[in-house]
FIVEX-85710 format. One record per residue (C-alpha): x, y, z; residue in one letter. Coordinates in nm, 2 decimals. Layout:
<atoms>
     xx     yy     zz aa
      X      Y      Z  A
...
</atoms>
This chain:
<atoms>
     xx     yy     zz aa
   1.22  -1.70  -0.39  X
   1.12  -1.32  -0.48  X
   0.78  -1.21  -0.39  X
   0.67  -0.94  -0.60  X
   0.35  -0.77  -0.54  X
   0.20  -0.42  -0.75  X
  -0.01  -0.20  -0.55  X
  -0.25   0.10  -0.67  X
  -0.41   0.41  -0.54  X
  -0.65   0.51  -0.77  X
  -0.68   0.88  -0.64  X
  -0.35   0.94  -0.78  X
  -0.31   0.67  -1.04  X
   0.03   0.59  -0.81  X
   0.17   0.25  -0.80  X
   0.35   0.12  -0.51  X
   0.56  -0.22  -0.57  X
   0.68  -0.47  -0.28  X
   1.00  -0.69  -0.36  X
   1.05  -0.92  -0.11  X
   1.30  -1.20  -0.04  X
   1.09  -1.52   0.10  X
   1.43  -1.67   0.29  X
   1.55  -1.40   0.52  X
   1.18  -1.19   0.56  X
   1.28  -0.88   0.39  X
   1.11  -0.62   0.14  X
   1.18  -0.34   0.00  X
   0.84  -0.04  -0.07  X
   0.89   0.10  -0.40  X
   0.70   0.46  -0.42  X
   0.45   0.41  -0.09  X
   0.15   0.63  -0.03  X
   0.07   0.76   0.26  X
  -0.25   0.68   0.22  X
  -0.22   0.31   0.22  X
   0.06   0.28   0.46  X
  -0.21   0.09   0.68  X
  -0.30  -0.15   0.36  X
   0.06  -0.19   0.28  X
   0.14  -0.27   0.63  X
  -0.10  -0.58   0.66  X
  -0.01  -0.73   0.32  X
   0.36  -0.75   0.45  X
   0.21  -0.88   0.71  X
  -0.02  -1.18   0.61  X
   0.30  -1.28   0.34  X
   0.56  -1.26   0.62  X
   0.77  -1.02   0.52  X
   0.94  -0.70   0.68  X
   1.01  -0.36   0.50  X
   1.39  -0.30   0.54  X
   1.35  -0.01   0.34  X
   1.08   0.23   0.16  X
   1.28   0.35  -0.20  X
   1.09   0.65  -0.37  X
   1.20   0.72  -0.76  X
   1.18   1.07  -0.71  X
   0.98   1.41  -0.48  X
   0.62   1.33  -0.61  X
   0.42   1.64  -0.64  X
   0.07   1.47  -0.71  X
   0.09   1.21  -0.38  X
   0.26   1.21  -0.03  X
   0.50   0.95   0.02  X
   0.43   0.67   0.32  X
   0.84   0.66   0.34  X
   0.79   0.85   0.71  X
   0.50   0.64   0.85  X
   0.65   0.27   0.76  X
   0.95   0.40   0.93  X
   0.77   0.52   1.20  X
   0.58   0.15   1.27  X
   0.80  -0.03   1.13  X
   1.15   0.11   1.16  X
   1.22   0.06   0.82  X
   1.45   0.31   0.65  X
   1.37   0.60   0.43  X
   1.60   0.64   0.10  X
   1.58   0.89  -0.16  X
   1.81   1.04  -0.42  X
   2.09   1.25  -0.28  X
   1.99   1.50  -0.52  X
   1.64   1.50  -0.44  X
   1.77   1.75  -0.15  X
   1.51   1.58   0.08  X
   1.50   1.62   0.49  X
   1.44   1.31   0.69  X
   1.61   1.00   0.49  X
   1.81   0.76   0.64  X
   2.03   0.72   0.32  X
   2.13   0.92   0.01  X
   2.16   0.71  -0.32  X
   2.34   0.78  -0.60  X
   2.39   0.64  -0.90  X
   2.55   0.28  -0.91  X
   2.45   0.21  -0.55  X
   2.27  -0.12  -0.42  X
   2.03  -0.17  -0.20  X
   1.97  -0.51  -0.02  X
   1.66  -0.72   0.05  X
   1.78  -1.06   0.17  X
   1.98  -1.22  -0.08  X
   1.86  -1.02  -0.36  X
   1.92  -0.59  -0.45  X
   1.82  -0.32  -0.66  X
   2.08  -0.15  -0.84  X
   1.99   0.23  -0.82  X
   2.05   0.44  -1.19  X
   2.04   0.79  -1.18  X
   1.76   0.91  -1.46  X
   1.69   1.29  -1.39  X
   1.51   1.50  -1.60  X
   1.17   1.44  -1.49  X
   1.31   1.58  -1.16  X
   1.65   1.64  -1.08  X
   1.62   1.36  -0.85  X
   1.50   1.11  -1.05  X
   1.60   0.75  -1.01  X
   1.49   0.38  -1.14  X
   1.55   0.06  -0.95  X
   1.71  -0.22  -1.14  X
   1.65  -0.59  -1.05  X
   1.99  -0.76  -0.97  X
   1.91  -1.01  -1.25  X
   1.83  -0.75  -1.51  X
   1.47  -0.89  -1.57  X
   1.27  -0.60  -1.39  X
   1.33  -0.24  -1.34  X
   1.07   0.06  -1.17  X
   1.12   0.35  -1.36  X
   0.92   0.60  -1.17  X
   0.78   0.88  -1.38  X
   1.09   0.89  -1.59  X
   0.98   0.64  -1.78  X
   0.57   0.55  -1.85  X
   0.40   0.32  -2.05  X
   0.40   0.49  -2.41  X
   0.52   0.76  -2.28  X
   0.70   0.98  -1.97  X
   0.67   1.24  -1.72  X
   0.66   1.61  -1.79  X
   0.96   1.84  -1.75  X
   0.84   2.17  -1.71  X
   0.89   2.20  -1.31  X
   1.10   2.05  -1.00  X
   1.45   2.10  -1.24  X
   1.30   1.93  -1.50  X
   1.48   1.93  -1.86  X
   1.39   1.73  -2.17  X
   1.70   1.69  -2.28  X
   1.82   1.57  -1.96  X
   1.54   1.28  -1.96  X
   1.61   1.17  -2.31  X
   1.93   1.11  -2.22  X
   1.89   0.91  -1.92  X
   1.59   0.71  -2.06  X
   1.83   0.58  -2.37  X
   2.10   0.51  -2.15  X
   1.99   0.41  -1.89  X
   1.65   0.23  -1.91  X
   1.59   0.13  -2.24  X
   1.98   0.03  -2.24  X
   1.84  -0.27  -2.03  X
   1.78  -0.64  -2.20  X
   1.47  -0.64  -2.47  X
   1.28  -0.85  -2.24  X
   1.35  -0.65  -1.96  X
   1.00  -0.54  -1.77  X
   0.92  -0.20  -1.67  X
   0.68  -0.10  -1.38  X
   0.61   0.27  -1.39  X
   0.49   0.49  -1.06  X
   0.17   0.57  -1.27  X
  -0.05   0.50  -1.50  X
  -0.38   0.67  -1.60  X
  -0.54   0.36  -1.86  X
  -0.55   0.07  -1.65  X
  -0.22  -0.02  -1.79  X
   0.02  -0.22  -1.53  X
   0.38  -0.30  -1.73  X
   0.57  -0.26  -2.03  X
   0.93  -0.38  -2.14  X
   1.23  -0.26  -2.31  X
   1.11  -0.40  -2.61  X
   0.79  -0.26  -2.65  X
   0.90   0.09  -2.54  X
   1.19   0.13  -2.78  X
   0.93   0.01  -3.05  X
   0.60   0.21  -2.97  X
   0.70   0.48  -2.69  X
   0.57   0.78  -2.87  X
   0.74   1.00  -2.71  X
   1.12   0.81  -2.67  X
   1.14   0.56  -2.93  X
   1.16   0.46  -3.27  X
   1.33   0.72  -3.46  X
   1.27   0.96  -3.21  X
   1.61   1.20  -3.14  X
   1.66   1.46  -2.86  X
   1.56   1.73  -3.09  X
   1.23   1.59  -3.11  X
   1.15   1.52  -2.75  X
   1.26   1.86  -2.66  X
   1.08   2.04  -2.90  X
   0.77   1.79  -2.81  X
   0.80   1.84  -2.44  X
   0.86   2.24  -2.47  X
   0.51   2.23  -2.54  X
   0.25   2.01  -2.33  X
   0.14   2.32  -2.19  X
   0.04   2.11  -1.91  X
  -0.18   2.29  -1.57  X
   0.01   2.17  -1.26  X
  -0.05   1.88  -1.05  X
  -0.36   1.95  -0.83  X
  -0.20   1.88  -0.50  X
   0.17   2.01  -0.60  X
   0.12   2.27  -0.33  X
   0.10   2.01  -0.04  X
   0.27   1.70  -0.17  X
   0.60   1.85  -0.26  X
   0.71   2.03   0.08  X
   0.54   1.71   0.22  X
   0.77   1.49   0.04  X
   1.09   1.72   0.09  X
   1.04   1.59   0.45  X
   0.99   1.22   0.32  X
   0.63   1.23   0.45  X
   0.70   1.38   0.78  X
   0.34   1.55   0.84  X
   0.37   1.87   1.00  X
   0.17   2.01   1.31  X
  -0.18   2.05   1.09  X
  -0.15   1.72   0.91  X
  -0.45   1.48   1.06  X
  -0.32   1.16   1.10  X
  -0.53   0.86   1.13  X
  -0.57   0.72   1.42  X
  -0.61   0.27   1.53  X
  -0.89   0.15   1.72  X
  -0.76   0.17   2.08  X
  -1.07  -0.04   2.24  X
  -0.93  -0.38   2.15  X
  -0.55  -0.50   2.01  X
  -0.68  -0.52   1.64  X
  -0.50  -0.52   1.29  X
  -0.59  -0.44   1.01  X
  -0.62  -0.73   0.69  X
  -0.51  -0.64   0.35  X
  -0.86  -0.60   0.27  X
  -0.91  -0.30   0.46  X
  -1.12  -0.49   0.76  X
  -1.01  -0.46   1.12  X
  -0.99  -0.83   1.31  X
  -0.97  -0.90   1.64  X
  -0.86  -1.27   1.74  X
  -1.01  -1.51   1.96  X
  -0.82  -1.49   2.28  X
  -0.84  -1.12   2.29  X
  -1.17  -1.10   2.20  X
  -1.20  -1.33   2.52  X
  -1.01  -1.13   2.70  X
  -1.20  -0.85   2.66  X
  -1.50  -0.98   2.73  X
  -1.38  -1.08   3.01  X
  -1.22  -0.76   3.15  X
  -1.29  -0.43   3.26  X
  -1.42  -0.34   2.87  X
  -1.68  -0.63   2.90  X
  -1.99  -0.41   2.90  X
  -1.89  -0.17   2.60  X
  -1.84  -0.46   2.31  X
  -2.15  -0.61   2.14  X
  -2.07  -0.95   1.98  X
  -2.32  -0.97   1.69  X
  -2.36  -1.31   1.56  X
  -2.46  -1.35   1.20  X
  -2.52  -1.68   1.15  X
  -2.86  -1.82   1.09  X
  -3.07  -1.96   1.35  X
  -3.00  -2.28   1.32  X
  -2.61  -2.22   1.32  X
  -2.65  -2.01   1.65  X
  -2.73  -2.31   1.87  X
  -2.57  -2.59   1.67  X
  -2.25  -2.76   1.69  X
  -2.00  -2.44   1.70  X
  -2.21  -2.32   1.94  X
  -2.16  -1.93   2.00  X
  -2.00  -1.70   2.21  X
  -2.14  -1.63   2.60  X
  -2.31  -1.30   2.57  X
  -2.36  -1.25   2.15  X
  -2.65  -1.17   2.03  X
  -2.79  -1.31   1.70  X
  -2.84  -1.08   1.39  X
  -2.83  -1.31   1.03  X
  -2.65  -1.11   0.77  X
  -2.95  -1.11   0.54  X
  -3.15  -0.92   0.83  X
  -2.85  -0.70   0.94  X
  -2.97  -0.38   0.73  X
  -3.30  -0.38   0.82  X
  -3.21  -0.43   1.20  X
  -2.92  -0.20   1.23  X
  -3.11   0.02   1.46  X
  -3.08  -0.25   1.75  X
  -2.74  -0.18   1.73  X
  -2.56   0.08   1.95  X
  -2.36   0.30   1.77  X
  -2.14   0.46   2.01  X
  -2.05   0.11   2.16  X
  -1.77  -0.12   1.99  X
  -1.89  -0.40   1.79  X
  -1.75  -0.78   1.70  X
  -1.89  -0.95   1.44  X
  -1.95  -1.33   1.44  X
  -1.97  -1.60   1.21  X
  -1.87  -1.98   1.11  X
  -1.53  -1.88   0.93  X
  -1.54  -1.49   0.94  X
  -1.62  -1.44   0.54  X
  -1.99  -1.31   0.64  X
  -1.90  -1.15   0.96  X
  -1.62  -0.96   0.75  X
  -1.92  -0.84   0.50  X
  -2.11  -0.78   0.78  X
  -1.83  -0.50   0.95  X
  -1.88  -0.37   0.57  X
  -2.22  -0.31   0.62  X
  -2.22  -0.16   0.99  X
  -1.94   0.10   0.87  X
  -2.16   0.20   0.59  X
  -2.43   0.21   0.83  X
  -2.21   0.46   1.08  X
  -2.13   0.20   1.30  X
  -1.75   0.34   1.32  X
  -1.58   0.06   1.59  X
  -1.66  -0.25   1.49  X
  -1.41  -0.55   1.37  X
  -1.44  -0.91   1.28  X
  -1.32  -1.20   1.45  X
  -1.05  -1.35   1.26  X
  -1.19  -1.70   1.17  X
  -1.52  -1.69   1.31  X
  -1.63  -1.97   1.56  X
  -1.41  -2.22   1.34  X
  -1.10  -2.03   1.51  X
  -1.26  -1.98   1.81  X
  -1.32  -2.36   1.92  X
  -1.03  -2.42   1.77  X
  -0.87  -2.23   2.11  X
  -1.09  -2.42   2.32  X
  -1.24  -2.12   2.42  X
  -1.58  -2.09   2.62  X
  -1.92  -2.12   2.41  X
  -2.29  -2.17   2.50  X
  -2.51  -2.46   2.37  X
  -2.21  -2.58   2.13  X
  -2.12  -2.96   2.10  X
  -1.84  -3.10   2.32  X
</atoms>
């Protein structure tokens, strides 16, 4: 069974797609950000799946790549076009080559002109291909810098993109509408730029004169991404929570789970973690019961009593199922509360470990 996710970073208007093959484990990260790596990483995560390989369409100049970072926690390799000329990647493609994900591939096809090292990813069956900026919905990328030629692109778009089955679906690495996929079809038809009657002549002379500024961050993301995302010596890099074993949910919220969170509070770390529970009252002493120690701060009062909150001391928040207690980690970030997690599955998971409560039932 494929799994087939499409991810977004709207500072960039980047998407990042995950193929993955349900049997074996194993994914493939088309165009990752480096932003997101940590998002990225627990998605893989909660669907069971391992990236193999990160596969970027081409040097980005408006976004780092996170090709460096999921190599780094994850081992997976880094591949880039051979002619992309990039340090750091674990393997060179070229046209006609194939890269693996359980059972299933991607066929790599060589489409430069938006870059020199342009590439799209073909499904194995033919039904899905990511065509990078080579290739956008109703239109393409520009061709005025990184080796770009116009003539070059319409070439490679007619032969080897919308050459692809009519129904074929196309996943671009941006879009700046809100728009997520096109296909063959629709491209040949309405691309204003590529199709219909459109002939090379056209598209040159069209694309000789966007007169476009350059990409804002072309400065930084293009020596970043000639190093597949390495960062260099001034690059911050963000840092995990090291007062607990957390991880992070696709949802952006850091968890801790019940037998850490025990043993924590049983350890050496026992006085620095405030377990806030916010249940109401009634749920506090009931049948759950709640954790030795926690104190008992209902959501709907949370704002107004943040102040009897310590700041500088890790926080867990507490509730039934940990759907409240994940708003609630919400709120105390927002608040400047900066260590605080959730306990995955509230009390629910919690009894379920026969772990230690007060004034629960037995």
């Amino acid at each position: 069974m494929l799994v087939f996710r499409q991810l977004f970073d709207p500072q960039s208007s980047t998407y990042t797609y995950l193929l993955g093959d349900r049997e074996s484990g194993e994914a493939l990260l088309i165009d990752p950000v480096f932003e997101h790596v940590r998002r990225d990483a627990a998605l893989l995560r909660e669907l069971g799946l391992r990236p193999v390989a990160t596969l970027d369409t081409h040097v980005h100049a408006d976004h780092v790549t996170g090709a460096w970072l999921f190599k780094a926690d994850s081992g997976s390799r880094i591949m880039v076009s051979e002619a992309s000329m990039a340090e750091n990647a674990d393997r060179l493609l070229k046209h006609g080559d194939r890269v693996a994900f359980g059972t299933r591939y991607v066929e790599v096809r060589a489409t430069p002109g938006h870059t020199s090292g342009c590439l799209t990813y073909v499904l194995d069956d033919q039904s899905v291909a990511f065509t990078g900026d080579s290739l956008l919905i109703r239109g393409c990328g520009r061709t005025d810098f990184q080796q770009g030629s116009p003539s070059r692109l319409y070439r490679s778009v007619q032969a080897q993109i919308l050459s692809l089955p009519p129904a074929c679906l196309l996943y671009p690495a941006h879009d700046y509408r809100g728009l997520t996929v096109t296909s063959v079809a629709e491209e040949k038809r309405f691309n204003p730029r590529l199709g219909g009657d459109v002939d090379e002549a056209d598209f040159t002379g069209y694309m000789n004169n966007l007169g476009l500024p350059h990409p804002k961050l072309m400065d930084i993301a293009v020596p970043a991404n000639l190093r597949c995302g390495q960062p260099d010596r001034t690059t911050p890099q963000a840092q995990a929570p090291s007062w607990a074993p957390l991880t992070c949910t696709f949802s952006g919220v850091w968890e801790i789970q019940p037998p850490a969170l025990e043993e924590c509070l049983t350890g050496a770390a026992a006085s620095g973690i405030q377990v806030i529970d916010v249940r109401e009252a009634a749920e506090f002493t009931g049948g759950l019961g709640h954790i030795r120690g926690a104190r008992l701060l209902p959501l709907a009062q949370l704002a107004a009593r943040i102040t009897e909150i310590d700041a500088d001391c890790p926080v867990v928040a507490v509730c039934r199922s940990g759907v409240r207690s994940a708003q609630a980690t919400v709120l105390l970030q927002k608040s400047g509360v900066t260590q605080v997690a959730n306990l995955a599955g509230g009390m629910l998971r919690w009894r379920a470990e026969a772990l230690p409560v007060e004034q629960g039932a037995n």
